[in-house]
C-alpha positions in Angstrom: 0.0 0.0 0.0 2.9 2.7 0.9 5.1 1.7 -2.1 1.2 2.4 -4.4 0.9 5.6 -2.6 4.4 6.7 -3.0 4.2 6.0 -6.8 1.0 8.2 -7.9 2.3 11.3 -8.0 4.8 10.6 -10.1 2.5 8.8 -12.1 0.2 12.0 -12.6 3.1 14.1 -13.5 4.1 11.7 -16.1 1.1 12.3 -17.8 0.8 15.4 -17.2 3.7 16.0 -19.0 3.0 14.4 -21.6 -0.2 16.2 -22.1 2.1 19.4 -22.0 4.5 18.2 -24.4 1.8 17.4 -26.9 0.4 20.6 -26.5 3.2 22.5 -27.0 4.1 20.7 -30.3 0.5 22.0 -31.5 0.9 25.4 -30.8 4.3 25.6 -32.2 3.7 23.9 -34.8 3.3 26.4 -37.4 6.7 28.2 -36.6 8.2 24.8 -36.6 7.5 23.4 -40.0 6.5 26.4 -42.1 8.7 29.5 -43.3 7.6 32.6 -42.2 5.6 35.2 -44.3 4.6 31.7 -46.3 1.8 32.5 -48.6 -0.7 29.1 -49.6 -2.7 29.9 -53.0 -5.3 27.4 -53.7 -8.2 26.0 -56.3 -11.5 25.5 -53.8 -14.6 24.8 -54.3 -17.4 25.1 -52.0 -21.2 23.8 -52.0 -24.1 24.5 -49.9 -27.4 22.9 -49.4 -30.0 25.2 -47.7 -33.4 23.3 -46.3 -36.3 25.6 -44.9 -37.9 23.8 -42.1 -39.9 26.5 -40.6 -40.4 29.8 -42.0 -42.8 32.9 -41.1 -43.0 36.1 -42.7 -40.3 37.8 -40.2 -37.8 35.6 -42.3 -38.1 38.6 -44.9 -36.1 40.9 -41.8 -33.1 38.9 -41.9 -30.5 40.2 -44.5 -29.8 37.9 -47.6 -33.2 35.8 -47.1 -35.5 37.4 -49.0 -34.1 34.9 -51.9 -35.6 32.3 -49.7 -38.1 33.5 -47.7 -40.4 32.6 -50.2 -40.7 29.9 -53.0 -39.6 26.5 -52.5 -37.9 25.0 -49.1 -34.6 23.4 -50.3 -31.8 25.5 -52.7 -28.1 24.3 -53.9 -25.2 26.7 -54.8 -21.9 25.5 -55.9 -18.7 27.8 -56.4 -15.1 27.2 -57.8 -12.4 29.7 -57.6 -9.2 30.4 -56.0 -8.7 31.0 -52.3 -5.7 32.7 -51.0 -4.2 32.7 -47.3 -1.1 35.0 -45.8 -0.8 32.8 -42.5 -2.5 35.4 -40.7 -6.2 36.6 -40.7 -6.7 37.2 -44.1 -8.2 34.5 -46.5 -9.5 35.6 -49.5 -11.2 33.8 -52.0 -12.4 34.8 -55.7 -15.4 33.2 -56.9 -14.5 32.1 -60.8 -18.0 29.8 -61.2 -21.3 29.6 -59.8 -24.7 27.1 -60.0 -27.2 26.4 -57.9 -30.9 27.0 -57.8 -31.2 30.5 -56.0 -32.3 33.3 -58.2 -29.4 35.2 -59.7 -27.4 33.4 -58.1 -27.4 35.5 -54.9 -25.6 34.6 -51.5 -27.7 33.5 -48.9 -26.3 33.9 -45.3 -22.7 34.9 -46.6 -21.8 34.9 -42.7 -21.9 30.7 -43.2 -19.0 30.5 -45.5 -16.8 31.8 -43.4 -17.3 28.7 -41.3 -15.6 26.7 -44.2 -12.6 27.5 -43.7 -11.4 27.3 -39.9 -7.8 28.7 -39.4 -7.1 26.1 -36.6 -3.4 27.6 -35.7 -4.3 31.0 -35.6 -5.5 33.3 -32.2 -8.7 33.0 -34.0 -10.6 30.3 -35.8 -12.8 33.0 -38.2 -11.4 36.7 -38.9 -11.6 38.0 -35.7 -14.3 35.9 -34.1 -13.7 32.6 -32.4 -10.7 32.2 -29.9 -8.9 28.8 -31.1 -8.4 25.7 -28.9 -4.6 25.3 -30.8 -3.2 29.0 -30.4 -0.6 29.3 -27.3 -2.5 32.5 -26.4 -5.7 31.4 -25.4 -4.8 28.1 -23.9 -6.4 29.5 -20.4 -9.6 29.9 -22.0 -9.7 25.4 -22.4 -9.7 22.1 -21.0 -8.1 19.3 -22.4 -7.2 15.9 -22.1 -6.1 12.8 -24.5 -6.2 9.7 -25.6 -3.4 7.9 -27.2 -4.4 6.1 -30.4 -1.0 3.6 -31.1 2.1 5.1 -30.6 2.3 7.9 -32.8 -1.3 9.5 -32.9 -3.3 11.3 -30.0 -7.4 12.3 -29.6 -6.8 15.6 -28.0 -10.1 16.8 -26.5 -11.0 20.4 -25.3 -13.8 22.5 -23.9 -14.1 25.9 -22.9 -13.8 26.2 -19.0 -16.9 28.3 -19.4 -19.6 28.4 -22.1 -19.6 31.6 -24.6 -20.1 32.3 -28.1 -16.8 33.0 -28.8 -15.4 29.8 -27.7 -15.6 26.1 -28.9 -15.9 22.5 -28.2 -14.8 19.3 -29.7 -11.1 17.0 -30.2 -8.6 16.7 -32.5 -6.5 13.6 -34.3 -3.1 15.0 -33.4 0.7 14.1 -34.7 2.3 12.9 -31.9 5.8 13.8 -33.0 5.1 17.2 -34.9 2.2 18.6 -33.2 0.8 18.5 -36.9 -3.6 18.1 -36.6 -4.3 15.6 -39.1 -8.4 15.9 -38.4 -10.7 17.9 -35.9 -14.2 18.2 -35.2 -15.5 21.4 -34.1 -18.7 23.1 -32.2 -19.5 26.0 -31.7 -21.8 29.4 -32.3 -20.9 32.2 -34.6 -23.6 35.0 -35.3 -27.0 33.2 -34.6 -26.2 30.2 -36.0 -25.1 26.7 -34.0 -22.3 24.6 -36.5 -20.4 21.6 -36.3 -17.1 21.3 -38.5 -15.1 18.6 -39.4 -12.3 18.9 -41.2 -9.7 16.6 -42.4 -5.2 18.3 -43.6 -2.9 17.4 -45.7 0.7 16.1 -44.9 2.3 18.8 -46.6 3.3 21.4 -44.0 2.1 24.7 -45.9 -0.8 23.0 -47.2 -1.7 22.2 -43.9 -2.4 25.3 -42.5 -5.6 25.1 -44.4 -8.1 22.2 -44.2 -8.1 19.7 -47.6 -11.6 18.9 -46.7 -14.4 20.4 -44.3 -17.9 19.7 -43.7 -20.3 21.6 -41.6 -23.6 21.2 -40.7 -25.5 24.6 -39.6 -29.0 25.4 -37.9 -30.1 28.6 -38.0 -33.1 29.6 -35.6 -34.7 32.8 -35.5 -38.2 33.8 -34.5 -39.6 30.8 -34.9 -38.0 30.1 -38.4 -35.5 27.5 -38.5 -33.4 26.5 -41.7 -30.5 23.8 -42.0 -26.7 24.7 -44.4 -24.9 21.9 -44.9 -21.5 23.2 -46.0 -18.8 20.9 -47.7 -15.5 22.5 -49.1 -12.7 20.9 -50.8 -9.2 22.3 -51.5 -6.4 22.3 -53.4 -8.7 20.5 -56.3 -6.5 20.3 -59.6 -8.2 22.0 -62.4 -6.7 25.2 -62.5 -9.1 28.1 -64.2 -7.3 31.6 -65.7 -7.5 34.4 -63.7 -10.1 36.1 -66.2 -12.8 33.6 -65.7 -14.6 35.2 -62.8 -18.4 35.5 -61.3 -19.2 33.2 -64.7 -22.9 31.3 -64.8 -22.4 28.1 -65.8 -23.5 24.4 -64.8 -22.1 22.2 -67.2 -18.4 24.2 -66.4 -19.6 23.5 -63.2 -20.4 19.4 -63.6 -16.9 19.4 -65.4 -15.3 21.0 -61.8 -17.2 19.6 -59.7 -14.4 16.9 -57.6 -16.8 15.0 -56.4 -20.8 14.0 -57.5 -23.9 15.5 -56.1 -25.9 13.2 -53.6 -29.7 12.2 -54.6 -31.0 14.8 -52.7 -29.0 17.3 -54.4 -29.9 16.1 -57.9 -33.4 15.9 -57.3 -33.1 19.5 -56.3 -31.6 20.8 -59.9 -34.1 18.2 -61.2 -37.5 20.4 -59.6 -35.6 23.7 -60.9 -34.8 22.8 -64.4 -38.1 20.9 -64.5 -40.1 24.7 -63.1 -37.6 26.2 -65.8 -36.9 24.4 -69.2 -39.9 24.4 -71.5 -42.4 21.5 -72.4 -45.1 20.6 -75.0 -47.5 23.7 -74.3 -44.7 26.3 -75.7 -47.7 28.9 -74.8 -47.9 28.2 -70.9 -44.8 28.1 -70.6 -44.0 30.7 -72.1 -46.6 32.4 -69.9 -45.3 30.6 -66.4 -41.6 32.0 -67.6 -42.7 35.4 -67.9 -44.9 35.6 -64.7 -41.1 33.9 -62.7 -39.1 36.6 -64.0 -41.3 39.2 -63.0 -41.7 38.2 -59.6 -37.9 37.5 -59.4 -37.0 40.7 -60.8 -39.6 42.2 -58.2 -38.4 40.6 -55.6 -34.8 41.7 -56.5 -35.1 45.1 -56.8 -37.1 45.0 -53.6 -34.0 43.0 -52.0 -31.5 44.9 -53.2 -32.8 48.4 -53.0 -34.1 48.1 -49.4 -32.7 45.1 -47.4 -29.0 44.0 -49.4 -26.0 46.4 -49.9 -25.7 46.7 -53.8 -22.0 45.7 -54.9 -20.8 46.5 -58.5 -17.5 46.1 -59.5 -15.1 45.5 -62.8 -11.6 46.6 -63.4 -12.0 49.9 -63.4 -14.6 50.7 -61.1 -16.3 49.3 -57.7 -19.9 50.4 -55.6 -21.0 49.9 -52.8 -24.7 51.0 -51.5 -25.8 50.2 -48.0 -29.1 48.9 -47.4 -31.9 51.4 -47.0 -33.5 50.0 -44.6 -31.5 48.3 -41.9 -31.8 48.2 -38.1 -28.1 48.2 -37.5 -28.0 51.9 -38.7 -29.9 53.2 -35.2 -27.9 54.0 -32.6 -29.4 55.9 -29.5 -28.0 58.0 -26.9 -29.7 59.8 -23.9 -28.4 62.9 -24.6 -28.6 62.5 -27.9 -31.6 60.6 -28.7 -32.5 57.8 -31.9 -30.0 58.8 -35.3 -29.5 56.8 -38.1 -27.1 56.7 -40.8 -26.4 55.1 -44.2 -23.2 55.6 -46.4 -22.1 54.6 -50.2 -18.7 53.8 -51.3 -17.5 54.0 -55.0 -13.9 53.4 -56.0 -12.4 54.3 -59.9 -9.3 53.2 -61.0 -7.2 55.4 -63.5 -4.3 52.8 -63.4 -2.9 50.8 -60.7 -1.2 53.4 -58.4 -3.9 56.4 -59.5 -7.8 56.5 -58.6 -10.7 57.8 -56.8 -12.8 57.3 -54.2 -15.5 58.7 -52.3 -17.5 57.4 -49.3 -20.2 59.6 -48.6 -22.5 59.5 -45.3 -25.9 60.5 -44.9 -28.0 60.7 -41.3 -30.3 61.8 -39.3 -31.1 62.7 -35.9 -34.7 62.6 -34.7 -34.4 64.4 -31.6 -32.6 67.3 -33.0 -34.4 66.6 -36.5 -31.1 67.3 -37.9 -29.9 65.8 -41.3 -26.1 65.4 -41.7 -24.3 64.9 -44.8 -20.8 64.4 -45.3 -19.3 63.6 -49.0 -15.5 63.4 -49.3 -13.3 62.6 -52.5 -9.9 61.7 -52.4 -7.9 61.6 -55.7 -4.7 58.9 -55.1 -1.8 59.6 -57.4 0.8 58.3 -55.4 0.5 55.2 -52.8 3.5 54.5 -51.9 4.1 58.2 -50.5 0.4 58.8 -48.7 0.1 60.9 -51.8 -3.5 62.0 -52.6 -5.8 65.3 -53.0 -8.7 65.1 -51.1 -12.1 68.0 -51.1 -14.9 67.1 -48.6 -18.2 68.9 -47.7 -20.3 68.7 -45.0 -23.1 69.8 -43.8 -25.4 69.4 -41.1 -23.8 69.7 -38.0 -24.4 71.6 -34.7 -21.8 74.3 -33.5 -22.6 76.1 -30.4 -22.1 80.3 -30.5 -19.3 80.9 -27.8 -21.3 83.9 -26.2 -24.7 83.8 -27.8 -27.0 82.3 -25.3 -24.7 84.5 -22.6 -25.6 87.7 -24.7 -29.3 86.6 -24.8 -29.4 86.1 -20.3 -27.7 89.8 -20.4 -30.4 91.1 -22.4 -33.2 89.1 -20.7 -31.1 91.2 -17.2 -32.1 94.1 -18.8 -35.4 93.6 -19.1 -35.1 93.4 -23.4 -36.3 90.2 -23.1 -39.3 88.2 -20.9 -38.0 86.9 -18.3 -40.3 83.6 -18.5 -38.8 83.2 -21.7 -36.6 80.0 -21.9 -33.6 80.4 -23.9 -31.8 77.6 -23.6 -35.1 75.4 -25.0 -35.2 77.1 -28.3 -31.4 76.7 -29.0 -30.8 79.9 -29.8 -27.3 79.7 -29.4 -26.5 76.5 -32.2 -25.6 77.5 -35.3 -25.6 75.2 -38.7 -21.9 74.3 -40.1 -21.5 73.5 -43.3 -17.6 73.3 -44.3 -15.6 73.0 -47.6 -12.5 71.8 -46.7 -9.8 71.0 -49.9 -6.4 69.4 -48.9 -3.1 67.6 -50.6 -1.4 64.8 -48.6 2.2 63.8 -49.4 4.6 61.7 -47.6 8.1 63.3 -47.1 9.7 60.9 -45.8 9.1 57.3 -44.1 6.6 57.9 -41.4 6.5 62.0 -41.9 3.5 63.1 -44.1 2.4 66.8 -44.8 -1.0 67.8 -45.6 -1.6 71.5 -46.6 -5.3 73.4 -47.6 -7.6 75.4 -46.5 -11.1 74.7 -45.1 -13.7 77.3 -45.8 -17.1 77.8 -43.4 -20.6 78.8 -43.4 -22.7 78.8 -40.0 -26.6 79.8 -40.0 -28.7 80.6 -37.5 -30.7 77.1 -36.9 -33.6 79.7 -34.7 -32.7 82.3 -37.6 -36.4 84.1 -37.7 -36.0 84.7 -33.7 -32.5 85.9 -34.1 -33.5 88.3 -36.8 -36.5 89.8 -34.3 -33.6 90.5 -31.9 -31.2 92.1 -34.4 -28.5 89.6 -33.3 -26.2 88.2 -36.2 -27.1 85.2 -37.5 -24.9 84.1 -40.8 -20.9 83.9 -39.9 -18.5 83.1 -42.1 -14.4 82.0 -42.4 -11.7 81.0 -44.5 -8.6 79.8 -43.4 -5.3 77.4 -44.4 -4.6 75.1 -42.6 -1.4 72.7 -42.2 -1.1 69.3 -40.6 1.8 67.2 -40.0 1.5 63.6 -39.1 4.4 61.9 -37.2 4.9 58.4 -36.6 8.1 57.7 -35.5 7.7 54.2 -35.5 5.7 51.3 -37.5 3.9 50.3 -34.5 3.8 52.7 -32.3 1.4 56.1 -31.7 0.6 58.8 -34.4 1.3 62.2 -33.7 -0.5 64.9 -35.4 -0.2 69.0 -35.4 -3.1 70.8 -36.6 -2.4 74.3 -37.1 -5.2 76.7 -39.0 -5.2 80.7 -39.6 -8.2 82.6 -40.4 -8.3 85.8 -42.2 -11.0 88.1 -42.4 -12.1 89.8 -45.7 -10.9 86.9 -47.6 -14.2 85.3 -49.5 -16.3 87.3 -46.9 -14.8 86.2 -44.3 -16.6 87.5 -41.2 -13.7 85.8 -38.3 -10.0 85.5 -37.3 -8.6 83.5 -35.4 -5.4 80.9 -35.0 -6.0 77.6 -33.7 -3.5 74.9 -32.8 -4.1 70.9 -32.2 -1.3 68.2 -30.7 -2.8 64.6 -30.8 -1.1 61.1 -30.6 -3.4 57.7 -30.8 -2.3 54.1 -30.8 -4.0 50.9 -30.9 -2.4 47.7 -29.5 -3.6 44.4 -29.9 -2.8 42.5 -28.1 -3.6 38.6 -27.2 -6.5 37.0 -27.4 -8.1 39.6 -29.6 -7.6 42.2 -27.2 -7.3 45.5 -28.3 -5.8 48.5 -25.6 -6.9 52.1 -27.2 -4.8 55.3 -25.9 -5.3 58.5 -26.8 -3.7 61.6 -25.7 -4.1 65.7 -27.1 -4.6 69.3 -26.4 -6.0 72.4 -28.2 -5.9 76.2 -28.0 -6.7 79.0 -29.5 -3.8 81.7 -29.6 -5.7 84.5 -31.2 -9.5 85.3 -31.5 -10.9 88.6 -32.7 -14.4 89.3 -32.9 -15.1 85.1 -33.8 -17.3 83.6 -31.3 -17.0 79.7 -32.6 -14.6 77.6 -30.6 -14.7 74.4 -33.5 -11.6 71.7 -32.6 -10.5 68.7 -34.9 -9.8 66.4 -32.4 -12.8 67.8 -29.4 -15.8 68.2 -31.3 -19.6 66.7 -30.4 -20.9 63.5 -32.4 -23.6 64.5 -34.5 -24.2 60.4 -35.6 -23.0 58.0 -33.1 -20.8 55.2 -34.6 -22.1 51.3 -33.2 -19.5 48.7 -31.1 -17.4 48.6 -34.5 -16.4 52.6 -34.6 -13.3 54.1 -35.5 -12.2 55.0 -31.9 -12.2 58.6 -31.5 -12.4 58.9 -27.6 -15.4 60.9 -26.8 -17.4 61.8 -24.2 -20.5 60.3 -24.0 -22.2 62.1 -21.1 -21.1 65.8 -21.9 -23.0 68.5 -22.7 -22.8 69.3 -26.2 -22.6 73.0 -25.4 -18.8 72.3 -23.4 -17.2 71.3 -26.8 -17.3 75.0 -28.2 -16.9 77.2 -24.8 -13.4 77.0 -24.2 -10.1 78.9 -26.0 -8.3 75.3 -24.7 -8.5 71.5 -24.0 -6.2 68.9 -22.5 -8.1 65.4 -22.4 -6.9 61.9 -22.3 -8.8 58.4 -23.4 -8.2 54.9 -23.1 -10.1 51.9 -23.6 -9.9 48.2 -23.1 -11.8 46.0 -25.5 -11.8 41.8 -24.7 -13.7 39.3 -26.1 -13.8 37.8 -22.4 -13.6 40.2 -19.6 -16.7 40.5 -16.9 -19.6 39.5 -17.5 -19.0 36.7 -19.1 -18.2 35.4 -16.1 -22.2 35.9 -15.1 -24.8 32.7 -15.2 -27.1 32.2 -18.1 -26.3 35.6 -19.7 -22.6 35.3 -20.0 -22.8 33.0 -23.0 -23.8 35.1 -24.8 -21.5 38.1 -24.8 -19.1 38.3 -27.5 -17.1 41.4 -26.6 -17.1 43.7 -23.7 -15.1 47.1 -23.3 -13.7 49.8 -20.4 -13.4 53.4 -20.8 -11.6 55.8 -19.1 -12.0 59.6 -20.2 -10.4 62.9 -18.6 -10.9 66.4 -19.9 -9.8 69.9 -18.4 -11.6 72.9 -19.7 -12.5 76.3 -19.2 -14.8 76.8 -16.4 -15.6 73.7 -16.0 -13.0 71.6 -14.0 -11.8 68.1 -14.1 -14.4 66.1 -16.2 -14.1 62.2 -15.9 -16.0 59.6 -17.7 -16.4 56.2 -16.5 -17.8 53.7 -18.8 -18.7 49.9 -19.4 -19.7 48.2 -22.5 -20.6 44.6 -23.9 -21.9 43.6 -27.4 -23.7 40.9 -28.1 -25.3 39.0 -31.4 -28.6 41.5 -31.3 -27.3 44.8 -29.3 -24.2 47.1 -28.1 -24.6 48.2 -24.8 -22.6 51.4 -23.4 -23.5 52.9 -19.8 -21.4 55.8 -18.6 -21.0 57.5 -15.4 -19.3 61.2 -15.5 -17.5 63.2 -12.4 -16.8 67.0 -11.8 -14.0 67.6 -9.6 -14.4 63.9 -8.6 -18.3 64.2 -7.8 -20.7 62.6 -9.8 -22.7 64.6 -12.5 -24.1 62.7 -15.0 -25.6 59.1 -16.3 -25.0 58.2 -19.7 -26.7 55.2 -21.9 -25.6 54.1 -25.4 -27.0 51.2 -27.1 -27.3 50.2 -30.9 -28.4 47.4 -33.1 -26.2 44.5 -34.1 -28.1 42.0 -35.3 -27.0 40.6 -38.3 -24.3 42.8 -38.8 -21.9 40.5 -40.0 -24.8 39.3 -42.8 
């Protein structure tokens, strides 16, 4: 009995470092046994099988449906092209044929294909989304154990230590000796839908890295519809297509590509379509049921594409992009700020490789303040390499307050010019309309040292301008003024440093203001592991002259007129101030940070915690005039339908002011 005693710890450390040894070999497999910077370029093709088990008319809300929200139950689509992969996150693949049964030969649920194609050694199984069971980095995230399976081949098992959406379940047939996985099978949930992925790899190191065959089965549940994918990919097939054969219609191309035959079910799916769609003996009905199924198509495509579908065009020379119309994701609401939503276009024209043009324009709309902002920018490229590009962009829309008007208005109201039950601050007396031309040229001078010279011209209205008028106060201002920027980043990965420096003059294109205006800002973004991202942003701003100009209008401090969702270009603002505070002082000195995880705190919590995706800290401190030390406190978490923000503000460390931010993400990834 002693000497069995005596023996079991050693025993369990045996195995246990075995288990440690075998992991290790996986995670460093990659930068054992392929070069760095490897590149793998391969022929895929990829086929999907959609069956409609339940379906209700609320099917017609989620993006990329309408195809199938209608019609018959059960649809095929089959696509051959090339798929490229840099070892990292990006994997891109080039559709060269298409079949299938769908009309036009639209993508339904594009979010599935992405589950095609695991990246197993990566921090993340999908771009961004998933932390994988075989990356070093999130090895606290797991379980595992194993099995040995002879004396060269392991079953390594894993499951997340707790359940949430961005972790997975399942076991792998591992390499003993290399750490190389020769087969895995996968579970999991990536937006709204519940997969299971098994995928069998090549021998061949590079090739490796990518699966040689995956199949997954998807359900997809929402409001009580419920429809089944069942996804199979194949790679590295042989017949190689040229590079100008791409988007092409064609099923007997395809039956030629196709590596391996469709099952019964399959075939009598292609069987019902070509039977609804190749003519018989009554050439008339036909003729009449083919008419009366492209006009409903072509109905129900313009209706799909105008309202519910970005609208994609692209050739050589130019590419489009139209957001839906109508799309939920687009509102975003604030407290303070109240329901806005946006939509933008993108268009892209290529003069020649290194020269083009692009534009992006954005239009919204605020309900609360029933304010429409517009914002169209166009940036000429001629030279890449250097940052080189012209760039003219007009806005209009947004709200500037007046420096002294409201404080005029109180004086007057003093006086007795005024009633004093009149309440000024209710008929925003004291905003003012901006609408801006601003015309720049960007050129880099040398590695990370760009200059951008201009000038930036403004108009500001009056948005009470009637009232104004009664009162004989001003109500149209106007300025002109060059400005100069110079962008620093000493190095590749570290912060940007920018300095803004502008000069108005008055007289110049009736320029009613002059002023000079300086800006120092410096922003980085770390990522750090596990998908973490750390946000840090640092700047100040003064004015060092100002005659008879009462706007106070900052680069880098300036109110939000359409709040971005969870996936915004950070800019570090302040959620709960006062929109007024951003144009009442000749300086600011703030400071931002923010901590984004995909695991953090409250998916720690019971029942809930599963859910979360991604949650995020903020930390925000601002000195102004005559108003103290501001600080922001906020908490965040996004999930597969809503971003949630909630805010708490101090003055001079006592509490102020509540703030809420929430907006739609369902289906954003569609």
């Amino acid at each position: 009995m002693l000497g069995i005693l005596t023996g079991m710890p050693s025993v369990v450390m045996a195995k246990s470092g075995i288990d440690s040894l075998i992991l290790s070999k996986v995670f460093t497999y990659r930068k054992n046994y392929v070069q760095e910077d490897s590149t793998l370029e391969t022929n895929v093709y990829m086929r999907a099988y959609y069956v409609t088990v339940k379906r209700n008319f609320t099917l017609f809300l989620v993006p990329h449906m309408l195809a199938i929200a209608r019609g018959n139950r059960d649809y095929i689509c089959e696509i051959y092209g090339k798929m490229s992969y840099d070892g990292g996150e990006n994997i891109n693949t080039n559709a060269q044929v298409i079949a299938g049964t769908i009309s036009s030969n639209r993508r339904i649920m594009p979010t599935v294909l992405k589950l095609m194609t695991p990246t197993l050694y990566d921090i993340a199984l999908f771009k961004n989304k998933t932390l994988s069971p075989f990356h070093a980095s999130n090895r606290f995230y797991y379980k595992y154990s194993m099995t040995f399976i002879g004396d060269d081949l392991v079953t390594l098992y894993f499951k997340p230590k707790r359940k949430n959406a961005q972790l997975v379940w399942g076991h792998a047939i591992v390499d003993f000796n290399t750490g190389r996985i020769l087969s895995s099978d996968i579970a999991g949930e990536y937006e709204m839908v519940h997969y299971h992925t098994t995928t069998t790899h090549e021998e061949d190191p590079l090739h490796s890295l990518l699966p040689k065959k995956t199949n997954t089965d998807i359900t997809f549940k929402f409001l009580g519809n419920r429809i089944h994918v069942a996804l199979d990919a194949e790679y590295n097939c042989p017949i190689n297509l040229p590079d100008s054969i791409k988007n092409v219609t064609d099923r007997k191309l395809m039956d030629e590509l196709r590596p391996y035959p469709l099952s019964n079910v399959e075939q009598s799916t292609y069987q019902a379509y070509d039977k609804l769609h190749t003519p018989t003996n009554d050439a008339t009905q036909d003729s009449i049921n083919q008419k009366t199924i492209k006009k409903q198509n072509r109905i129900w495509n313009i209706i799909d594409r105008s309202l519910f579908r970005s609208v994609r065009a692209s050739n050589e020379k130019m590419k489009i992009r139209l957001a839906p119309l109508i799309n939920p994701q687009y509102l975003t609401y604030m407290n303070n700020r109240g329901v806005s939503y946006k939509i933008s276009l993108g268009a892209q024209y290529n003069f020649s490789q290194h020269r083009f043009i692009t534009t992006n324009p954005q239009l919204g709309y605020n309900f609360k303040f029933k304010n429409l902002f517009l914002r169209v920018p166009l940036r000429i490229v001629y030279n890449p390499n250097r940052h080189g590009y012209a760039e003219v962009i007009w806005t209009t829309g947004e709200r500037l307050a007046h420096a002294t008007m409201l404080q005029n208005l109180e004086e007057m109201q003093a006086r007795g010019e005024l009633p004093r039950e009149l309440k000024l601050e209710d008929r925003d007396l004291d905003f003012f309309k901006n609408t801006q031309l601003k015309v720049t040229n960007n050129i880099g001078l040398v590695k990370g040292l760009q200059l951008e010279t201009g000038f930036v011209y403004y108009t500001r209205t009056a948005l009470n301008e009637k009232f104004l008028k009664e009162l004989g106060m001003p109500t149209k201002f106007r300025a002109f003024a060059p400005i100069v920027t110079l962008k620093i980043r000493p190095w590749e990965k570290g912060p940007q440093f920018t300095i803004d420096y502008e000069r108005a003059f008055k007289g110049i294109m009736g320029s009613t203001s002059e002023y000079e205006r300086w800006e120092i800002d410096a922003a980085v973004t770390y990522r750090l592991k596990r998908l973490r991202l750390l946000n840090l942003r640092v700047g100040t701003g003064f004015y060092t002259m100002r005659k008879s100009n009462f706007f106070v209008d900052y680069v880098n401090f300036r109110d939000t007129n359409i709040p971005e969702g969870w996936n915004d270009k950070w800019t570090g603002n302040f959620q709960t101030l006062n929109s007024r505070w951003y144009n009442s002082s000749d300086y600011y000195l703030r400071a931002n940070i923010s901590y984004d995880s995909p695991l953090l705190m409250l998916s720690f919590a019971p029942y809930v915690g599963k859910y979360i995706e991604r949650e995020r800290l903020y930390l925000g401190m601002l000195s102004i005039q005559n108003l103290g030390f501001f600080t922001e406190v906020g908490y965040g978490f996004t999930c597969r339908i809503v971003s949630i923000g909630l805010f708490t503000s101090f003055q001079n460390f006592k509490p102020k002011r509540f703030g809420f931010k929430f907006s739609f993400e369902l289906f954003r990834h569609w």
